[in-house]
VOGU-3710 file (C-alpha; in Angstrom, 3 decimals, decimal comma):
1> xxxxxxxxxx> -1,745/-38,287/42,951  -2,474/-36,513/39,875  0,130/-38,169/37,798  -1,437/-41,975/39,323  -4,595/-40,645/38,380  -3,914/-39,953/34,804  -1,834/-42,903/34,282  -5,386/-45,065/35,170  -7,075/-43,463/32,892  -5,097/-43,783/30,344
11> xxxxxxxxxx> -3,974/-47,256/30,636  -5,374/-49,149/32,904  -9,172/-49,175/32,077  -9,131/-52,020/29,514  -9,832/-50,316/26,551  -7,781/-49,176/23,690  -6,190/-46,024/23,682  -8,354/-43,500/21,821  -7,470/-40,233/19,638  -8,608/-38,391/23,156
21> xxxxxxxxxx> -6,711/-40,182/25,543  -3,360/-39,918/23,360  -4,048/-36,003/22,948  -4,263/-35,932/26,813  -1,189/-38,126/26,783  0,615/-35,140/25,034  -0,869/-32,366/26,617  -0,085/-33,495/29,784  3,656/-33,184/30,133  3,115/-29,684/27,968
31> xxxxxxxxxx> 1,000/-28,495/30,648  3,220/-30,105/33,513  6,510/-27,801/31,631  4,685/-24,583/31,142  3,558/-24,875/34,613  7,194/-25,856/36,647  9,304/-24,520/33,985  7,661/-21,720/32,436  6,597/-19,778/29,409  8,187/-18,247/26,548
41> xxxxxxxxxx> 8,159/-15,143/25,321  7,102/-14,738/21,464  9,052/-12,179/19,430  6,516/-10,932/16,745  8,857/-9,121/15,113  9,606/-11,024/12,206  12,557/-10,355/9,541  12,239/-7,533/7,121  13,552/-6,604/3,733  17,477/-6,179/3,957
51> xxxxxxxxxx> 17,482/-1,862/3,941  17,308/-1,067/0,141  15,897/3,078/0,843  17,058/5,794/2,723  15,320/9,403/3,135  15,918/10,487/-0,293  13,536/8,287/-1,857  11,137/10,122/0,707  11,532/13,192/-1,321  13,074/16,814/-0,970
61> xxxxxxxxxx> 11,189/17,628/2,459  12,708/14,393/3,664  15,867/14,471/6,827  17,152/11,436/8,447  16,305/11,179/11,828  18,724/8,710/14,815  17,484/8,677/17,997  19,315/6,814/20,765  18,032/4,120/23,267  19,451/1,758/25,028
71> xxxxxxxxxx> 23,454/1,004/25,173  24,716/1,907/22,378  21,315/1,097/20,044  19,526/3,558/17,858  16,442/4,035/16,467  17,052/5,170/12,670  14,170/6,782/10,430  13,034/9,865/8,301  10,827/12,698/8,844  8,884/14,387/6,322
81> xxxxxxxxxx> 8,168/17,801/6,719  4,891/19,154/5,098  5,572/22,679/6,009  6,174/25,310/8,867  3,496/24,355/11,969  2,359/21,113/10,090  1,171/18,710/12,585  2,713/15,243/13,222  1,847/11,818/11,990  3,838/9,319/13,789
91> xxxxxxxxxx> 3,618/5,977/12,082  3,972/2,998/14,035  4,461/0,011/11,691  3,466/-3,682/11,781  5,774/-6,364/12,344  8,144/-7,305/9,046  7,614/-3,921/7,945  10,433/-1,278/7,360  10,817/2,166/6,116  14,021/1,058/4,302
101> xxxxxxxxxx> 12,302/-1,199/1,619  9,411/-2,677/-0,218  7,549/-5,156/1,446  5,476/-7,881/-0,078  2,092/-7,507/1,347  -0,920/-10,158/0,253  0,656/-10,122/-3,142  1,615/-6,943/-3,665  4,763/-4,721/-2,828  3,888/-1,842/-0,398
111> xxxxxxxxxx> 5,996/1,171/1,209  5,356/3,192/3,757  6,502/6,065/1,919  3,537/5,475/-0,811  1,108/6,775/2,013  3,489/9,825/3,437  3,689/11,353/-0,021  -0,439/11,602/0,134  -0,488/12,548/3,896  2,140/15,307/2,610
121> xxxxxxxxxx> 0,090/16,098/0,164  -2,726/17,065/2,927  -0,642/19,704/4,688  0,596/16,317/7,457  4,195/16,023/8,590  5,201/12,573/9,153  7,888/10,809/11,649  8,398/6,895/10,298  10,991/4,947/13,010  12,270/1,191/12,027
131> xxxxxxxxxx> 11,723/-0,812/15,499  15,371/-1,387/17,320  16,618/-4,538/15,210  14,507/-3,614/12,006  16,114/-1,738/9,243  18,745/-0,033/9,587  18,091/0,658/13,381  20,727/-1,030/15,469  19,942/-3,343/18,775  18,041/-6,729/18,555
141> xxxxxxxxxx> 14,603/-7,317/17,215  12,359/-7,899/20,492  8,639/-7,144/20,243  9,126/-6,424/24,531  11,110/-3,333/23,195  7,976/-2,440/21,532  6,712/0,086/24,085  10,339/1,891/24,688  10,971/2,125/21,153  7,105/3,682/20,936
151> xxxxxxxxxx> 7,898/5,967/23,998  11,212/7,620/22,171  9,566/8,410/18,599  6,690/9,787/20,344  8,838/12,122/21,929  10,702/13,318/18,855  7,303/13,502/17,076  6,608/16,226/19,979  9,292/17,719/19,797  9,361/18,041/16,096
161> xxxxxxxxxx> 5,502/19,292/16,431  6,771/22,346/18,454  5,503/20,691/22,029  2,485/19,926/21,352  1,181/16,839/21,348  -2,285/17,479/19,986  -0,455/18,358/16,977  0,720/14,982/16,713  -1,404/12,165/15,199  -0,610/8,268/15,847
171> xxxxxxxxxx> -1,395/6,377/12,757  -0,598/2,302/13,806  -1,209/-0,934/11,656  -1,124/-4,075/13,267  1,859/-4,681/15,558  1,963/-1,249/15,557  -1,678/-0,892/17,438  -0,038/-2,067/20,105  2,708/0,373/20,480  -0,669/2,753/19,896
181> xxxxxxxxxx> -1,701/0,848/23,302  1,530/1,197/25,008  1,449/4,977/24,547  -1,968/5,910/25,621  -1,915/3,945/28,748  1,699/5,494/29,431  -0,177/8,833/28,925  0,770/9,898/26,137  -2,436/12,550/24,570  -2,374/12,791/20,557
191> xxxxxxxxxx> -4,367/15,092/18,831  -6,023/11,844/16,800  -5,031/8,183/16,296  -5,560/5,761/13,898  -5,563/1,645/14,113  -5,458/-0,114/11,144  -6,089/-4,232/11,655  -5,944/-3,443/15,391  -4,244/-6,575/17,992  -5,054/-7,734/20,962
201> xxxxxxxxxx> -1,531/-9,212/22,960  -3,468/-11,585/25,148  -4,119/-13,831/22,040  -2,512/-12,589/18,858  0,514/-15,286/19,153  -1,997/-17,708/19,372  -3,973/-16,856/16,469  -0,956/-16,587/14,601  -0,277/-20,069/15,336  -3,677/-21,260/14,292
211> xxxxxxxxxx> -3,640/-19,130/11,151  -0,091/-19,781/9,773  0,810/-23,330/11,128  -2,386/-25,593/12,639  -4,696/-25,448/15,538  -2,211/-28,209/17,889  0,890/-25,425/17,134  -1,804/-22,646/18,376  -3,222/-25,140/21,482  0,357/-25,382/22,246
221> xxxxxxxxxx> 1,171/-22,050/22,239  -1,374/-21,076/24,353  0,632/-23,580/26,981  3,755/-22,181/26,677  3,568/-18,733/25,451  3,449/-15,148/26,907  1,819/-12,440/25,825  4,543/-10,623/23,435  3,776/-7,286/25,656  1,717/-5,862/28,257
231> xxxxxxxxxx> -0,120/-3,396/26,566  -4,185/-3,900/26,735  -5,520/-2,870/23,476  -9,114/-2,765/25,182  -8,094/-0,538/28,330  -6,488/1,719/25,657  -9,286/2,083/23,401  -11,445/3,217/26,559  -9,104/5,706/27,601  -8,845/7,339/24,076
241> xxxxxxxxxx> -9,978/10,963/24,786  -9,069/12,438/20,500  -10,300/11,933/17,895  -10,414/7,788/16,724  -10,533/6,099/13,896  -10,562/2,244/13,795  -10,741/-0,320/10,091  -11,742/-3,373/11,610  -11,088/-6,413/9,057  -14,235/-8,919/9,006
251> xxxxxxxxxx> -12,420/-11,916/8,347  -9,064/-10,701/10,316  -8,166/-14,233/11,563  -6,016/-12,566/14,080  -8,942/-10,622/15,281  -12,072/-13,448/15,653  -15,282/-11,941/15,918  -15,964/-12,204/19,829  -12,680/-10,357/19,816  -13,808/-7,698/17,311
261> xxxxxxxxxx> -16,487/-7,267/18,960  -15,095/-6,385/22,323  -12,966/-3,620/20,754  -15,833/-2,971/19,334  -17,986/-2,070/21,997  -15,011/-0,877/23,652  -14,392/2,268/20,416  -18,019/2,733/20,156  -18,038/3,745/24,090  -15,849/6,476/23,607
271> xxxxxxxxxx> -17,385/7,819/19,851  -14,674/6,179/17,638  -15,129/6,073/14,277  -15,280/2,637/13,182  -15,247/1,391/9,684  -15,330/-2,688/8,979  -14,128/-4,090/5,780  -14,301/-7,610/4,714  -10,979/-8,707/4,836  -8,429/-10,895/6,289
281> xxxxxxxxxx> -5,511/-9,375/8,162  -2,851/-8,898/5,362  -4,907/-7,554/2,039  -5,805/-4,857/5,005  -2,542/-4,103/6,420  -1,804/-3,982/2,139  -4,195/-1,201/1,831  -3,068/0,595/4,921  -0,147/1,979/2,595  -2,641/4,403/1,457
291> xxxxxxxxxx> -5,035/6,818/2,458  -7,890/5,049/4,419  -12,021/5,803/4,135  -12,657/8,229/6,710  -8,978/8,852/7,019  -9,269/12,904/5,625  -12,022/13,475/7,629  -10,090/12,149/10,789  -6,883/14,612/10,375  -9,072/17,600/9,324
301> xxxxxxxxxx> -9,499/17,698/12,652  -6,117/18,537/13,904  -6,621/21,859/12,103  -8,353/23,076/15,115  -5,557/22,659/17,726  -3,980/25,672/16,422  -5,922/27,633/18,231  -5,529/25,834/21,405  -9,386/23,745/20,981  -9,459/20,056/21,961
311> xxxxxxxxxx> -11,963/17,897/19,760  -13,799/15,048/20,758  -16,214/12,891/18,868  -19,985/13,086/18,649  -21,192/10,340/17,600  -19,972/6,389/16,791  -20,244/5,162/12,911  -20,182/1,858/11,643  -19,259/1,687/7,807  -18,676/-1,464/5,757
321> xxxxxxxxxx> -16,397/-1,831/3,076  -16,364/0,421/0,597  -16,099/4,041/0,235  -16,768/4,980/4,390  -16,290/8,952/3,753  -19,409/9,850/3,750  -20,397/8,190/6,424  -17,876/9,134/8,720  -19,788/11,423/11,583  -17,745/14,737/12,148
331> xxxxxxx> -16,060/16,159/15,100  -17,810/18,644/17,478  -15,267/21,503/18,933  -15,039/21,261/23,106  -13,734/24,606/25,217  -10,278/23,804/25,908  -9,780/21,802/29,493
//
């Protein structure tokens, strides 16, 4: 009935076939597959750099960490140690990224390992994993792995923190906000955490689509494609209890601003930090390979959990770009729970 119904419409009422009809000509049998057939799943893990560094070009303090998963797959990195009792900063990359070389980032070549030589130079550990298929880790890139491969370097930053997970800090640009999101609603309880150019899985495919190729590829994504994960970037931000930090990009075109603004209203809830620059998505995930504003004033606060105190925010900040230090509110110290 449908089917007759649309057929009428389109060409049997007498009139010539118009721009509208023929999109609903095409959107039709998209929307009839996606429906009977199904939907696809969309790896955002795209290719990085063929492996080019290795832990020495970490430095001295620098060991090679392998951490198994899966059949036969491992999850190869580095960890930088700052020092007996440092805490933790587990990065969790974006997607292309790699620990193992250079990447070319809105016109510039970035490394991870620019920004762990300055987080070293604050007293901060750090654990940096390649993604199972990225790197020199073995398996097969599949941004659904995302949350497993999250799960096992959390665990090793733990364990490599002496137990404690306050003492570890997530620090997660792009792709990797979602492996952020993963691990809080899985449980996990950093001391603080850090999204750069934060995602949202519902629609980041989609506005990947419309970004990089045209709005039909995005309208037909949106037909056929799954989310690339389950984690809810919004839930997570609300059930953030440490110390957060959040650099929202303006103009992130995988972040509109009715997005933004929900994750907005979702950090300020909870007494995130927030700081919003005016940039697109890449020229900030670019200047996530160094210190952030408000970054310092963020991991001064892990100094506390030495002696067993649990922080919490105060107040909620909104900074544009530009130098945010100064306006980032500090942390009040709570009795432990």
């Amino acid at each position: 009935m449908l089917c007759k119904a649309l057929y009428n419409f389109l060409f049997l009422s007498g009139k010539p076939i118009s721009a509208f009809r023929w999109g609903l000509l095409l959107a039709a049998p998209c929307a009839m597959f996606a429906l009977f057939v199904g939907r696809f799943t969309p790896n955002l893990l795209g290719e990085a750099a063929q492996p080019q560094l290795g832990p020495q070009d970490f430095g001295l303090r620098a060991v090679a960490v392998e951490l198994p998963i899966g059949k036969g797959e491992h999850l190869r990195g580095v960890f930088v140690n700052a020092g007996r009792g440092a805490p933790v900063v587990l990065h969790l990359l974006g997607g292309g990224e790699t620990l193992t070389a250079r990447t070319k980032v809105a016109g510039e070549m970035v490394w991870v390992g620019d920004v762990v030589r300055d987080l070293v130079a604050l007293g901060l550990s750090s654990l940096v994993l390649d993604y199972r298929g990225v790197g020199r880790s073995s398996g097969k890139r599949d941004s659904r792995q995302i949350p497993a491969d999250a799960y096992v370097a959390w665990e090793e930053a733990v364990r490599r923190a002496g137990g404690h997970t306050r003492r570890v800090a997530l620090r997660a640009t792009s792709l990797g906000t979602l492996a952020a999101a993963s691990l809080i609603e899985g449980g996990a309880m950093p001391g603080a955490i850090m999204l750069v150019a934060p995602l949202r899985a519902q629609t980041v495919a989609v506005h990947w689509l419309r970004a990089r190729r045209s709005s039909l590829a995005a309208f037909l994504g949106w037909l056929f494609l799954r989310r690339p994960l389950a984690a809810d970037q919004e839930q997570a931000i609300s059930e953030m209890r440490a110390p957060l930090l959040i650099v929202f990009g303006i103009r992130d075109e995988l972040l509109p601003s009715a997005e933004r603004q929900r994750l907005l209203a979702a950090a300020r809830a909870v007494g995130a930090t927030v700081v919003e620059r005016d940039q697109e998505h890449l020229p900030l995930m670019r200047d996530a390979h160094r210190l952030m504003p408000g970054e310092r004033a963020l991991y001064a606060s892990l100094r506390w959990l030495s002696s067993g105190q649990i922080l919490s925010s105060r107040h909620a900040c909104a900074c544009r770009s530009g130098d945010a230090e100064q306006s980032v509110t500090g942390w009040i110290v709570k009795g432990q729970r």
